[in-house]
C-alpha positions in Angstrom: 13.5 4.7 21.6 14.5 2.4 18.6 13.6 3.8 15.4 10.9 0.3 14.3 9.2 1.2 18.1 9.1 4.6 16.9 8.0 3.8 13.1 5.0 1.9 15.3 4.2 4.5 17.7 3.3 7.4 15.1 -0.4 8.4 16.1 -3.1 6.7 14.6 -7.5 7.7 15.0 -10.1 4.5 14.4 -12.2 5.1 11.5 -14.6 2.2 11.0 -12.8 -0.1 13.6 -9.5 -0.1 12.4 -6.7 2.1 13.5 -5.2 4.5 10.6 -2.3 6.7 10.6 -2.6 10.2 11.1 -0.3 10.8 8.1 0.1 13.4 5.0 1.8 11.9 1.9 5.1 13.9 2.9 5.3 12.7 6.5 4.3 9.1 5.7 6.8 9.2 2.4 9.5 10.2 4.7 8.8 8.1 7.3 9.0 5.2 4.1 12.5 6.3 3.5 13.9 6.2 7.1 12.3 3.0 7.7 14.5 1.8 4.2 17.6 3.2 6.0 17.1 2.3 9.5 14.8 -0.9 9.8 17.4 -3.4 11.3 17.9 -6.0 8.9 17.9 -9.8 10.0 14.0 -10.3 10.8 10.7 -9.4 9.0 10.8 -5.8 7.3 8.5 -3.6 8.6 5.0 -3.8 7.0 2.8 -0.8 5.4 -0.2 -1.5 4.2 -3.2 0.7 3.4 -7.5 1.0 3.8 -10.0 2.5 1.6 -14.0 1.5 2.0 -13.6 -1.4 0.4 -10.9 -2.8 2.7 -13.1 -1.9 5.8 -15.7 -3.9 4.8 -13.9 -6.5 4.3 -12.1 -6.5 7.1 -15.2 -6.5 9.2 -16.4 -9.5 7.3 -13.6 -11.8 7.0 -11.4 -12.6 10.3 -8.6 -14.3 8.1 -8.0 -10.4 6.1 -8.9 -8.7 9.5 -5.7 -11.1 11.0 -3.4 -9.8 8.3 -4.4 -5.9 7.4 -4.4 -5.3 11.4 -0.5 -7.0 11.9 0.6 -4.2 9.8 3.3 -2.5 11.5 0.7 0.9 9.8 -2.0 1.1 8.2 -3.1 4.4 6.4 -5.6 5.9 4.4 -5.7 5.4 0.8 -9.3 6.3 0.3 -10.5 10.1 0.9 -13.8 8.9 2.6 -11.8 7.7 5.1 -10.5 11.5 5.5 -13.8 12.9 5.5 -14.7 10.5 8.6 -11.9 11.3 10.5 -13.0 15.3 9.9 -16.3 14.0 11.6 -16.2 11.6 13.7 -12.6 11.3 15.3 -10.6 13.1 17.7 -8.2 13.9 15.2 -8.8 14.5 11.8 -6.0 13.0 8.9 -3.8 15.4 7.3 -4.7 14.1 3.6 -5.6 10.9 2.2 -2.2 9.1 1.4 -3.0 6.9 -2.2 -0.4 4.5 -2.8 -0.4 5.9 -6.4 1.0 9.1 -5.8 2.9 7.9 -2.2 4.9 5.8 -4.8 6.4 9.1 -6.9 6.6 11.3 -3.3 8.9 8.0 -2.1 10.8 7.6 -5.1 11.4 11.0 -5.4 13.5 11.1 -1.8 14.5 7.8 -2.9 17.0 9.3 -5.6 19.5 11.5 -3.4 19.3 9.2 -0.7 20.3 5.8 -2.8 17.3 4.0 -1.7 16.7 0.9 -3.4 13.3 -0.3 -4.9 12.1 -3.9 -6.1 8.4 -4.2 -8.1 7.1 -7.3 -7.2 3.8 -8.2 -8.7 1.2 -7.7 -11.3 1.1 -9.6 -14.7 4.6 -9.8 -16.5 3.3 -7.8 -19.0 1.9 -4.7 -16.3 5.2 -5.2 -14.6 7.6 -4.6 -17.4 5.2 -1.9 -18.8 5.6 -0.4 -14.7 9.6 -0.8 -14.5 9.7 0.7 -18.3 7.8 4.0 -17.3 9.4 3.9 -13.7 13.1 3.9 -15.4 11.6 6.7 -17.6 10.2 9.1 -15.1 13.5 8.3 -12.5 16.5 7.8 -14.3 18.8 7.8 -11.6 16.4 5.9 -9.3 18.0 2.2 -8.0 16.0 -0.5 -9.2 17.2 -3.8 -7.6 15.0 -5.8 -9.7 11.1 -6.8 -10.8 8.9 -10.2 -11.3 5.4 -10.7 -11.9 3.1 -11.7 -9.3 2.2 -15.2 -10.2 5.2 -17.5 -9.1 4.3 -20.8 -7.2 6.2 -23.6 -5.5 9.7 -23.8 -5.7 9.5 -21.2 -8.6 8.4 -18.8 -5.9 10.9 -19.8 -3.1 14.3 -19.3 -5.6 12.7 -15.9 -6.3 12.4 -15.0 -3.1 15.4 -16.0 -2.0 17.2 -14.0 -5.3 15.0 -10.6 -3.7 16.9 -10.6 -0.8 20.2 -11.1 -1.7 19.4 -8.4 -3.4 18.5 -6.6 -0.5 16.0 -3.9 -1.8 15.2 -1.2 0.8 11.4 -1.2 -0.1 9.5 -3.6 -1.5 6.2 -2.7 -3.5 4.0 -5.5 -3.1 1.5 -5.4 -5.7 -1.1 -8.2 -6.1 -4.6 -7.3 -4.6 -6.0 -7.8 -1.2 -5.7 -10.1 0.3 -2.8 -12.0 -1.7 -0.2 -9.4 -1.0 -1.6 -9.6 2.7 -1.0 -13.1 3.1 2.5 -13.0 0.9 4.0 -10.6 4.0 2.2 -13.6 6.5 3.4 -16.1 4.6 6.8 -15.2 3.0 7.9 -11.6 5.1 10.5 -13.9 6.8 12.3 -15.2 4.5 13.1 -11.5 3.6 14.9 -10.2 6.5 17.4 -8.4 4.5 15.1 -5.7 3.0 13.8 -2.8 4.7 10.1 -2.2 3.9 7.2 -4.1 2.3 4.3 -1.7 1.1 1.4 -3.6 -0.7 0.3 -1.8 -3.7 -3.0 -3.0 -5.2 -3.4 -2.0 -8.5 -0.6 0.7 -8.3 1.3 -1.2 -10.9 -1.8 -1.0 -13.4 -1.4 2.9 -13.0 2.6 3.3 -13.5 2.3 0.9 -16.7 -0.4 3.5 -18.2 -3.3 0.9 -18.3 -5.3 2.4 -15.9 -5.7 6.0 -15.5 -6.6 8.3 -12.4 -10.1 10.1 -11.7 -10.0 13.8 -12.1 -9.0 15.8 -9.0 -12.6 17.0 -8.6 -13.9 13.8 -8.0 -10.7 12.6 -6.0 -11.6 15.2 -3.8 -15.2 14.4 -3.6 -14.5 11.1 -2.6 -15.7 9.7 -5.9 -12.8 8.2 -7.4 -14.7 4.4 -6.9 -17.4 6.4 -9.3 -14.6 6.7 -12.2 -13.3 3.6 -11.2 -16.8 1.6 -12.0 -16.8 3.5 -15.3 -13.8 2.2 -16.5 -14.2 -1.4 -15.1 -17.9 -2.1 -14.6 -17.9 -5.4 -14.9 -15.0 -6.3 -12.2 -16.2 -3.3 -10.2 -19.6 -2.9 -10.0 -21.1 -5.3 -7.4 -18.0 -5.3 -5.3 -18.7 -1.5 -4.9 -22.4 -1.9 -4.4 -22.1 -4.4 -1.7 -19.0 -3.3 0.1 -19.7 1.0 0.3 -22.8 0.8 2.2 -20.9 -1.3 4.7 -17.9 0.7 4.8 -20.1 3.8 5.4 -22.3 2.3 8.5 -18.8 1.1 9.9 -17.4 4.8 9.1 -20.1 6.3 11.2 -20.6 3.9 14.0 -17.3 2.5 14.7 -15.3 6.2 14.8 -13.0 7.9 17.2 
């Protein structure tokens, strides 16, 4: 068995109609780091992308996003709701939920003895320099092929993308927001074929930079992070969260296994 049929063959349990990985953070950081090493290069790099409430609702609402989210080569859980589903209503419950913000550090700590390569794509240039700055602080040693912003177009775009890959970054951290950084892998994975991995990132930028901060553990574990989240953005936040979590719970409970 090649090791991409392998990366895509790790088990996964349907929580709210879409199929998740039953990963911890260690497991799926590892997996991350032999995908870097072993992906063949000379096609699309393999594709990790994540699912929290939100994103289920979505997905069940919009076919373009449900297109894109469900050709990820895996999908897991960066929302702990989705953990407490699995507990009830799947054959198989997930280890841990596996937030992009803390898979980030667990990756780029491995990332350092093995010489795995990062680029930080996305984000405003402000957030991103403000994201390499503290990354470059917290790991020295860590390789940093390069960073941009999020906000190229046109030909701008296309002599950036084509300065990523020779390059040739192991992993590529995607961050611009669902569904942009969906439709970026659609729409520009190919043209990448000499890095490894592409995991989109959503706000995980926001978070290394310092601008945003994390919910205490308590309500991390209570599955009320989306709580502190409206707290410190209630005007961006708000409505999205009232409309999308009752959604994302019916689907949680009805569409299970």
């Amino acid at each position: 068995m090649g090791f991409d049929t392998e990366f895509r063959a790790v088990p996964t349990v349907t929580i709210g109609g879409m199929p998740i990985t039953v990963l911890g953070r260690s497991a799926a950081a590892d997996l991350m780091i032999r995908a870097a090493r072993e992906h063949p290069r000379g096609g699309r790099p393999l594709y990790l992308t994540s699912a929290n409430g939100e994103v289920l609702a979505r997905v069940a609402a919009e076919p373009e996003l449900a297109s894109l989210v469900l050709g990820a080569d895996q999908i897991v859980a960066d929302g702990q709701p989705l953990v407490l589903a699995s507990r009830l209503f799947c054959r198989e419950a997930l280890p841990e939920r596996v937030a992009t913000t803390d898979l980030f550090h667990d990756v780029a700590e491995r990332a350092v003895p093995a010489g795995i390569s990062f680029y930080l794509f996305g984000a405003t240039e402000e957030e991103n320099a403000r994201a390499l700055a503290n990354v470059r602080r917290l790991y020295p040693d860590l390789v940093i092929a390069g960073s941009c912003h999020g906000f190229l177009k046109g030909e701008a775009l296309e002599a950036k993308l084509a300065e990523i890959d020779a390059l040739k970054p192991d992993i590529l951290w995607l961050a611009m927001g669902v569904p942009h950084e969906q439709r970026f892998v659609r729409d520009h994975g190919g043209k990448l074929p000499n890095i490894g991995v592409i995991k989109t990132s959503g706000g995980l930028f926001n978070f290394l930079s310092g601008t945003n901060r994390r919910a205490p553990q308590w309500m991390q574990r209570a599955s009320l992070e989306w709580l502190y989240r409206i707290w410190l953005e209630p005007r961006r936040l708000f409505w999205r969260y009232l409309v999308t979590n009752p959604k994302a719970l019916y689907l949680m409970v009805t569409r299970s296994a």
